[in-house]
N, CA, C and O of each residue as an XYZ file, in Angstrom:
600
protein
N       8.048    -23.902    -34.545
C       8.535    -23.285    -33.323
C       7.815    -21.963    -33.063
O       7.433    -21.660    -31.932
N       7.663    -21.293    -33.983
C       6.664    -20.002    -34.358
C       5.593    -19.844    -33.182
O       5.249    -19.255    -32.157
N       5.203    -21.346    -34.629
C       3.853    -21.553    -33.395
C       3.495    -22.059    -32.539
O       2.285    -22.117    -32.319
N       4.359    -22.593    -31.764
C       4.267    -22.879    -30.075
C       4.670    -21.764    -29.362
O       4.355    -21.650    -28.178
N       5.463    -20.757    -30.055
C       5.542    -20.021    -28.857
C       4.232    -18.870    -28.938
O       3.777    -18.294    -27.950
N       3.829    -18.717    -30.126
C       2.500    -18.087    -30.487
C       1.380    -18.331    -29.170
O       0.824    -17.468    -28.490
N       1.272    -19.869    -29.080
C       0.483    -20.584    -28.555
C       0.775    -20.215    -26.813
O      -0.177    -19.904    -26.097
N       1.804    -20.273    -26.416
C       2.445    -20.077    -25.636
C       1.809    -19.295    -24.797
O       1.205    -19.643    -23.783
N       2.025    -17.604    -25.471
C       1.977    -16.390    -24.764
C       0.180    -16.328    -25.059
O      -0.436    -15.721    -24.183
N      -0.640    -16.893    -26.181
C      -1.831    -16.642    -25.733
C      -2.273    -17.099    -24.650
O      -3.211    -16.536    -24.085
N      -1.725    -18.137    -24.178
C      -2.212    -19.361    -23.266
C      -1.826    -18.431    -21.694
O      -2.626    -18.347    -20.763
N      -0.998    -18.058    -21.700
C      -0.867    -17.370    -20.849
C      -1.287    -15.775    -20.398
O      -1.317    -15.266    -19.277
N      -1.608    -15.184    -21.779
C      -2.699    -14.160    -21.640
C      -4.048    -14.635    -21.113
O      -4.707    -13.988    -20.299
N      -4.471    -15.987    -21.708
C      -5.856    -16.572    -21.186
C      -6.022    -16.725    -19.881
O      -7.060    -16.612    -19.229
N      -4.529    -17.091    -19.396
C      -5.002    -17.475    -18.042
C      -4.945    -16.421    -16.603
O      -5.430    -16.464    -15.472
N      -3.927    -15.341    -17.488
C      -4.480    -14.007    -16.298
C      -5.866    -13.706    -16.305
O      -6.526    -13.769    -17.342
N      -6.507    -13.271    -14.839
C      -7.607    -13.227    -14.454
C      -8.124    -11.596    -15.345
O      -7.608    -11.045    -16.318
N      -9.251    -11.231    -14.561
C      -9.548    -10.261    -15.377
C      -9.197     -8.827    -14.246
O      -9.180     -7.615    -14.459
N      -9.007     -9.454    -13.306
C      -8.594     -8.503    -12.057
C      -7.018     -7.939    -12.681
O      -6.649     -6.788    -12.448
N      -6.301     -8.759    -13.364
C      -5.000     -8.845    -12.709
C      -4.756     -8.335    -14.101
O      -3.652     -7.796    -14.027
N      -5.166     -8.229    -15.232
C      -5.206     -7.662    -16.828
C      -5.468     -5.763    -16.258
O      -4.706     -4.816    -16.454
N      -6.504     -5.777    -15.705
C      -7.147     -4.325    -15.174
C      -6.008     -3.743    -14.539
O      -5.701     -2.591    -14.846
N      -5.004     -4.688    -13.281
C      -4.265     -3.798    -12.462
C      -2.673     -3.807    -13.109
O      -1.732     -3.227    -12.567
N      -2.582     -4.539    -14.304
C      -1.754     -4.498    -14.716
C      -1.864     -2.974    -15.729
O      -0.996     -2.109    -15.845
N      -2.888     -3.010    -16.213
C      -3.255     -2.110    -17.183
C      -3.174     -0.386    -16.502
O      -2.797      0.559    -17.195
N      -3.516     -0.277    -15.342
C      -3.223      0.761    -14.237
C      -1.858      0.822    -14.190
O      -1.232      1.827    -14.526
N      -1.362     -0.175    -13.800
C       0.527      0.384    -13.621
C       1.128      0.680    -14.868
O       2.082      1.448    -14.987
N       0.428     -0.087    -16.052
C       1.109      0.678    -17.560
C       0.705      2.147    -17.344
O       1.519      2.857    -16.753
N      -0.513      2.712    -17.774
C      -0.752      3.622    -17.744
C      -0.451      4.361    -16.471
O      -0.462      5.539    -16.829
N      -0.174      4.328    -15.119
C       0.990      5.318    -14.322
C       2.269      5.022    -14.603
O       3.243      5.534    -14.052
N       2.288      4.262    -15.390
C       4.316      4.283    -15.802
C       4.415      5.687    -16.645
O       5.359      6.467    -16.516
N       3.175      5.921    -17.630
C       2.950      6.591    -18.517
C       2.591      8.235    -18.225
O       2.823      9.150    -19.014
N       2.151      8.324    -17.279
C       1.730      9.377    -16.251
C       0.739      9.720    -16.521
O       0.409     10.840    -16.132
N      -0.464      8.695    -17.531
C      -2.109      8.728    -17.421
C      -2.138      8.508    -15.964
O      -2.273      7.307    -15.730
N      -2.090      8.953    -15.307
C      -3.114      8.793    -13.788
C      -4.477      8.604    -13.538
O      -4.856      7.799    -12.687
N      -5.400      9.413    -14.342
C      -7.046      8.957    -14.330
C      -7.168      7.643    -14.959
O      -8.024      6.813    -14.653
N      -6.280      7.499    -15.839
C      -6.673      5.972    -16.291
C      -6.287      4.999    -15.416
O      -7.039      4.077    -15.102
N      -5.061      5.139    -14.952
C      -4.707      4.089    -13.705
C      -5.918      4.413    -12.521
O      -6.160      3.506    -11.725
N      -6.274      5.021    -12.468
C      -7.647      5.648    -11.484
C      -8.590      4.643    -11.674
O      -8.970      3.787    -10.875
N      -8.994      4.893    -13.070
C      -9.992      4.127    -13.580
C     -10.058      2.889    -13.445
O     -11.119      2.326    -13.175
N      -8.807      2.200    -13.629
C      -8.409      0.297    -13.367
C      -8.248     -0.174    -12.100
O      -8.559     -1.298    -11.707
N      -7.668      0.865    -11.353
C      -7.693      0.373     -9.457
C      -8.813      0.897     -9.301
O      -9.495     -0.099     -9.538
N      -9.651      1.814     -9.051
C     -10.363      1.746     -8.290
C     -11.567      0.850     -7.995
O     -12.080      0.744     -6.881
N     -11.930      0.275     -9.000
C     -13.096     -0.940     -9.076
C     -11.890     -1.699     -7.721
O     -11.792     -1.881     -6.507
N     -11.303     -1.880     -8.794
C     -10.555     -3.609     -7.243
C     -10.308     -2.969     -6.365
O     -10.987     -3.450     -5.459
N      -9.766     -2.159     -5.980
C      -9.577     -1.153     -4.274
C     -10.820     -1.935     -3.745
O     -10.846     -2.817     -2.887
N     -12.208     -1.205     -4.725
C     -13.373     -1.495     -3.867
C     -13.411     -2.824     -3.380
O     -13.655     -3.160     -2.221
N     -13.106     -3.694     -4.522
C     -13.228     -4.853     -4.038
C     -12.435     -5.989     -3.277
O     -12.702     -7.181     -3.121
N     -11.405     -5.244     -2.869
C     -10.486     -5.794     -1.910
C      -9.456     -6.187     -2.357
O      -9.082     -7.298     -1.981
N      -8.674     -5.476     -3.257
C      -7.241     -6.055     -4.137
C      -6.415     -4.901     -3.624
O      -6.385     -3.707     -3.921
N      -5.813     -5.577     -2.835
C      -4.439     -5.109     -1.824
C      -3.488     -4.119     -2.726
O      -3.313     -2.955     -2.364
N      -2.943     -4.588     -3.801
C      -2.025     -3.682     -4.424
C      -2.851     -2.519     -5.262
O      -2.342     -1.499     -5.727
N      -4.186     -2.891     -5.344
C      -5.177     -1.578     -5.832
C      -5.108     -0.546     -5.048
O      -4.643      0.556     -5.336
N      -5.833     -1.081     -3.469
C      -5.756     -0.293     -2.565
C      -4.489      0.838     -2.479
O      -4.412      2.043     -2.720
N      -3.619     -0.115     -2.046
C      -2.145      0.772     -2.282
C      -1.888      1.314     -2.975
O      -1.092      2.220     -2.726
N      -2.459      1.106     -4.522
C      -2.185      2.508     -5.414
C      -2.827      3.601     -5.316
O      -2.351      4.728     -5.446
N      -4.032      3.293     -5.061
C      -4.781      4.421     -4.398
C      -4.444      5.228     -3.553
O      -4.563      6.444     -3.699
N      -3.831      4.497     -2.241
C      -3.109      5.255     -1.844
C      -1.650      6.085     -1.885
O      -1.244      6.798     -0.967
N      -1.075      5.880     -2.931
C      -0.008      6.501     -3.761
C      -0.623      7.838     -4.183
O      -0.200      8.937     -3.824
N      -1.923      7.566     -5.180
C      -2.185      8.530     -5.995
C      -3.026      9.919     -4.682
O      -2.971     11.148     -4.723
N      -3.459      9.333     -4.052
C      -3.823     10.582     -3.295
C      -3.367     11.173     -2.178
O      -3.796     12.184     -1.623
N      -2.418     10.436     -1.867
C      -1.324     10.525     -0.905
C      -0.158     12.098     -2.457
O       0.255     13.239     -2.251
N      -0.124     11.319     -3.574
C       0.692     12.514     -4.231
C      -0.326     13.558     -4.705
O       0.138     14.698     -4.679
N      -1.379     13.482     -5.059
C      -2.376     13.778     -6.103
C      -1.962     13.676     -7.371
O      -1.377     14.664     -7.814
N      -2.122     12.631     -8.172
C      -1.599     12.263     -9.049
C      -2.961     11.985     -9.810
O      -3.009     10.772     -9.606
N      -3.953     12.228    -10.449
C      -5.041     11.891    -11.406
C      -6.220     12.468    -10.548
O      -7.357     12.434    -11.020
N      -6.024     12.922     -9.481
C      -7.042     13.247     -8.146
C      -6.414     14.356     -6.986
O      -5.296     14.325     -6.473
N      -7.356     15.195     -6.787
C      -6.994     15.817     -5.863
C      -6.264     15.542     -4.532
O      -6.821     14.745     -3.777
N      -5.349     15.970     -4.222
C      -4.281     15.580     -2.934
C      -5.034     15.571     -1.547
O      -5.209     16.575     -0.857
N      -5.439     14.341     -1.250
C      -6.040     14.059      0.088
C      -5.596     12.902      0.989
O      -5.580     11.789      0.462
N      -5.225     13.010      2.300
C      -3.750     12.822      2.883
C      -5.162     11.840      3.700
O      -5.007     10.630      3.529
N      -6.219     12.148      4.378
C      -7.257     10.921      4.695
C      -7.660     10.118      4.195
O      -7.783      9.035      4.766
N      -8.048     10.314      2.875
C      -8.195      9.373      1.465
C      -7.062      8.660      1.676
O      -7.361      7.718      2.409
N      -5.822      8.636      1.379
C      -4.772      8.564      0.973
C      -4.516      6.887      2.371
O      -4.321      5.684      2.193
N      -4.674      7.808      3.681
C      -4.736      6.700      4.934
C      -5.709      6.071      4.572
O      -5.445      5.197      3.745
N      -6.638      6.153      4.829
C      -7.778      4.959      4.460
C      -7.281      3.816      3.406
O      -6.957      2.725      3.875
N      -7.216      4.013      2.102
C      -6.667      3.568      1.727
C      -5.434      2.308      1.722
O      -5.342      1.235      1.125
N      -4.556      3.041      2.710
C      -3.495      2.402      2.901
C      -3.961      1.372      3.915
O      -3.711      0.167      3.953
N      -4.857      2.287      4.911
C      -5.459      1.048      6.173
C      -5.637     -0.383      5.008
O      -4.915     -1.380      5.004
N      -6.622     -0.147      4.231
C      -7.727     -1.456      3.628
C      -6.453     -2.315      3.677
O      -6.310     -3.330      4.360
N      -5.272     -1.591      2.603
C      -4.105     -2.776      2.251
C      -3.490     -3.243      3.240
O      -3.077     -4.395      3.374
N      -3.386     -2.139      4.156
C      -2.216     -3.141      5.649
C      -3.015     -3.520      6.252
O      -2.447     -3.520      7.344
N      -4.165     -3.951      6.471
C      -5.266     -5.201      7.430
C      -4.971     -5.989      6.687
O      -5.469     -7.067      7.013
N      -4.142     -6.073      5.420
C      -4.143     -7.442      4.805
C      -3.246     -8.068      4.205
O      -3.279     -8.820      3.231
N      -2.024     -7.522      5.182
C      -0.702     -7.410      5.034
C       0.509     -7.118      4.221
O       1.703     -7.418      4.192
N      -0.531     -6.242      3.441
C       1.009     -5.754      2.478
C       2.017     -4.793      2.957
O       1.598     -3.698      3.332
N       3.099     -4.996      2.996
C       4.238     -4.390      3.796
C       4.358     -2.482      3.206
O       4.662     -1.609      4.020
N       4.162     -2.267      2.226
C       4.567     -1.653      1.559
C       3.564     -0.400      2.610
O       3.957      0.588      3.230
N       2.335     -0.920      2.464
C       1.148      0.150      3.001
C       0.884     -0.045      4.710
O       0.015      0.659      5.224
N       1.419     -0.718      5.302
C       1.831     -0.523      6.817
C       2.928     -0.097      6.699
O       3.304     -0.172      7.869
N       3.992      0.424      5.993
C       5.024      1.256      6.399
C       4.307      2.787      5.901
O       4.658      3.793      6.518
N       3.689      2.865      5.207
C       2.927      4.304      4.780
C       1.992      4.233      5.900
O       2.094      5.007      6.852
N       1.500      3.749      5.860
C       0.328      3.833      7.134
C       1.103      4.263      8.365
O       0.764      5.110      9.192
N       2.183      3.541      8.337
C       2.753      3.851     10.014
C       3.402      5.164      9.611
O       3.433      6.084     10.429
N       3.931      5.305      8.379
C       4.467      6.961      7.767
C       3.548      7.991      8.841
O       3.709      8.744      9.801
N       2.446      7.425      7.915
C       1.025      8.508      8.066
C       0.812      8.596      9.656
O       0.372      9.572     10.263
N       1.048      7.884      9.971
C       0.541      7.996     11.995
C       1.780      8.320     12.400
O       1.769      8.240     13.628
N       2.848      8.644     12.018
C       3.989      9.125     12.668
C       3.763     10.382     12.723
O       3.841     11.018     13.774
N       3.428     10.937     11.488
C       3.421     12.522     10.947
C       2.319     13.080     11.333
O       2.406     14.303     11.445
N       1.013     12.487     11.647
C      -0.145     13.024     11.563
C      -0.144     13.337     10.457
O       0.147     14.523     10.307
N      -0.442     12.534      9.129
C      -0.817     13.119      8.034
C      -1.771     12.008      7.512
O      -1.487     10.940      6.971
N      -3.121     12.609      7.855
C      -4.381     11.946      7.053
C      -5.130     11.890      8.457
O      -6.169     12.534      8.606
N      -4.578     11.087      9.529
C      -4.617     10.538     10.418
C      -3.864     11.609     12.005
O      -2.817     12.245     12.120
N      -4.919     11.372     12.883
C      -4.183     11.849     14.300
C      -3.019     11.219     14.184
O      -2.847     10.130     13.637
N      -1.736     12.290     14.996
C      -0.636     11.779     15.166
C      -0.638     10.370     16.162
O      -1.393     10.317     17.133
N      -0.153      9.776     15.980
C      -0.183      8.512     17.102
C       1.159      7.377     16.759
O       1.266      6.606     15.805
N       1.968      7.575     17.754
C       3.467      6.851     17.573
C       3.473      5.064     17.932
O       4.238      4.142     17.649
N       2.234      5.179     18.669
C       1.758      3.967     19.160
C       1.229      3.030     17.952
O       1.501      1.853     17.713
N       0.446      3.871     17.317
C      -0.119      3.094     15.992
C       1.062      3.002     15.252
O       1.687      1.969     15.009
N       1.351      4.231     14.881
C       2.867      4.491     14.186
C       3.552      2.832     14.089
O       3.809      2.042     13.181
N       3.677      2.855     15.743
C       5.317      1.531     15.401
C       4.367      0.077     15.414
O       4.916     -1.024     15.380
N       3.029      0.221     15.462
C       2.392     -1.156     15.160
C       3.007     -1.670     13.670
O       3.737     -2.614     13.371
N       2.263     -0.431     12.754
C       2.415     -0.940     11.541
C       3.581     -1.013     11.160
O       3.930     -1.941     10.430
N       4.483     -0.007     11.587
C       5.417     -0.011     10.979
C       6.690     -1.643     11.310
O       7.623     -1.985     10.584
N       6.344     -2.136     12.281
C       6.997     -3.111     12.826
C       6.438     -4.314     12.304
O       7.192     -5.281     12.409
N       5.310     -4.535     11.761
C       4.494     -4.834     11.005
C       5.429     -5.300      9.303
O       5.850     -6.397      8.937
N       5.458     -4.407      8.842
C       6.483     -4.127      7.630
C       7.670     -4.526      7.551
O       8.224     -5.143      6.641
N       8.221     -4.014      8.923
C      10.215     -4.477      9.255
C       9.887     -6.203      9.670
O      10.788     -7.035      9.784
N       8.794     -6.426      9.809
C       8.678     -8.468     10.004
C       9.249     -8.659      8.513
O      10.308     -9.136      8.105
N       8.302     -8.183      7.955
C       8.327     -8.840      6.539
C       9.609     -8.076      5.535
O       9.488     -7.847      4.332
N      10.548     -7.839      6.183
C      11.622     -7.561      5.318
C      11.926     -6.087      4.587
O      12.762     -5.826      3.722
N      11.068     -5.322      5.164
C      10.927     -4.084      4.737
C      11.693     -3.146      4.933
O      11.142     -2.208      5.509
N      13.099     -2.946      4.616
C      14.104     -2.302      5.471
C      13.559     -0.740      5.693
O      13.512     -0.159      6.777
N      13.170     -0.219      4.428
C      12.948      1.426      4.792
C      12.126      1.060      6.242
O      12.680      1.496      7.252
N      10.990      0.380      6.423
C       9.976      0.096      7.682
C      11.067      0.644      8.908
O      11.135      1.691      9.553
N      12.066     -0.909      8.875
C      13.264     -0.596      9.764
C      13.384      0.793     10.232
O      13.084      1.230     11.343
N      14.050      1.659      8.835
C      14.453      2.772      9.369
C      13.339      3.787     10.350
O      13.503      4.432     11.386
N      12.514      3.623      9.717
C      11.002      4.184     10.212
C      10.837      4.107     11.473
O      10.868      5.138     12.144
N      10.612      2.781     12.098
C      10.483      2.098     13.334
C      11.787      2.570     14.080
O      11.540      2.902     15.239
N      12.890      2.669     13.780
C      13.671      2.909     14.608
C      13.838      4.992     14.787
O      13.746      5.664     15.814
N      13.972      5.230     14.043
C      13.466      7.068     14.083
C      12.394      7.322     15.085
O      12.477      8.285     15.848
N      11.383      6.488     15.111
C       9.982      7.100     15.666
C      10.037      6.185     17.880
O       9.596      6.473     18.993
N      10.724      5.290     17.343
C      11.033      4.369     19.025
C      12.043      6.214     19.746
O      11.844      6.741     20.841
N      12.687      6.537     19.020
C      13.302      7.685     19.408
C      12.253      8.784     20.320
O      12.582      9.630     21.151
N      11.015      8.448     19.864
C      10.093      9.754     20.578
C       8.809      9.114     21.395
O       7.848      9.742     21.840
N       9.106      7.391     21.488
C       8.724      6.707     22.379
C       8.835      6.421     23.626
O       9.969      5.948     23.709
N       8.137      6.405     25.160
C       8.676      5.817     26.113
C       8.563      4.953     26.080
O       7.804      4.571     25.190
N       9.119      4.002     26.885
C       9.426      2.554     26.806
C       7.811      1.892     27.422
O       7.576      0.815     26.874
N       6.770      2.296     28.357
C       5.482      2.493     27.962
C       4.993      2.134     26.873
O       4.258      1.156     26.735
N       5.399      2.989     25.878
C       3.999      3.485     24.387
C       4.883      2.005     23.822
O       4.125      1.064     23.584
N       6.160      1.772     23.629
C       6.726      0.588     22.935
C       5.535     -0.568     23.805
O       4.476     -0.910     23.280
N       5.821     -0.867     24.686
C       5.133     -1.498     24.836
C       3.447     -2.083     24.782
O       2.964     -3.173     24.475
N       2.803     -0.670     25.280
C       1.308     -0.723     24.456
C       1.550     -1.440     22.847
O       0.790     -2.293     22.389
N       2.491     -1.019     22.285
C       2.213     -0.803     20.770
C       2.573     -2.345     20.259
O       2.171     -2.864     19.218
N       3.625     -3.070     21.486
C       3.783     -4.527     21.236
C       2.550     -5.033     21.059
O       2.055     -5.788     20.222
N       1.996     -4.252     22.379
C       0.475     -5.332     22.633
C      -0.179     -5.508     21.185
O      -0.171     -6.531     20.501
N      -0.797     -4.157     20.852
C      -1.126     -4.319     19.889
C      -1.105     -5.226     18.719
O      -2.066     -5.751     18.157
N       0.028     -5.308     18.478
C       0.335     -6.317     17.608
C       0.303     -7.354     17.941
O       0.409     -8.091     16.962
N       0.190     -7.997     19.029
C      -0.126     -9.406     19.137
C      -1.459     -9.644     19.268
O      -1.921    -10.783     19.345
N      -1.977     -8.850     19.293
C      -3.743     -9.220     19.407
C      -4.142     -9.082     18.039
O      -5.316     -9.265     17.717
């Protein structure tokens, strides 16, 4: 029994990729509050288009956490992940365009993404989207529908 389950968990170490060992290895080490090392494991995949990389990236320089605090870094970032729909970083993204932080203020972009996020179940999004429709005319809501359907 030992050794099937031995067998088991290698078999399943084998079969995580080498992407997904790296970004796992990043969230150990920010559980830990190494930050340059989680630096070190997302940023290769950021580059290369791994959505929850991206997004940590944008965590860490959005706080400055292993890297100097840069609020454009930080948007960029978050852009790569919400073109590719992770909820988490179109509600930061739409954060970021609410506040003007990284990014020109823009309420229009703002409730794209953020409505974006509240699709997919994102309640904080919700709250977001509904705070920021507050400093909307019924106009900019609408541009900002458009948006999103194109």
């Amino acid at each position: 029994m030992k050794y099937i389950l031995a067998c088991l968990i290698l078999l399943l170490f084998a079969c995580q990729s080498p992407e997904n060992i790296a970004f796992d290895q990043g969230m150990q080490a920010s559980r830990s509050g190494e930050y340059e090392t989680a630096l070190e494991k997302w940023h290769p995949l950021a580059q290369q288009g791994h959505a929850e990389a991206q997004f940590n990236m944008g965590v860490l320089y959005e706080n400055g956490l292993g890297v100097q605090k840069d609020h454009a870094q930080a948007a960029d970032w978050y852009k790569k992940a919400a073109e590719q729909g992770l909820k988490e970083a179109q509600n930061n993204l739409g954060k970021n365009y609410a506040q003007g932080t990284g990014v020109e203020q823009d309420y229009i972009r703002a409730y794209k993404w953020l409505s974006l996020a509240a699709e997919q179940g994102l309640k904080e999004a919700a709250g977001n989207l509904d705070r920021i429709s507050r400093h909307m005319s019924p106009e900019q809501v609408d541009q900002a529908r458009r948006l999103i359907s194109h």
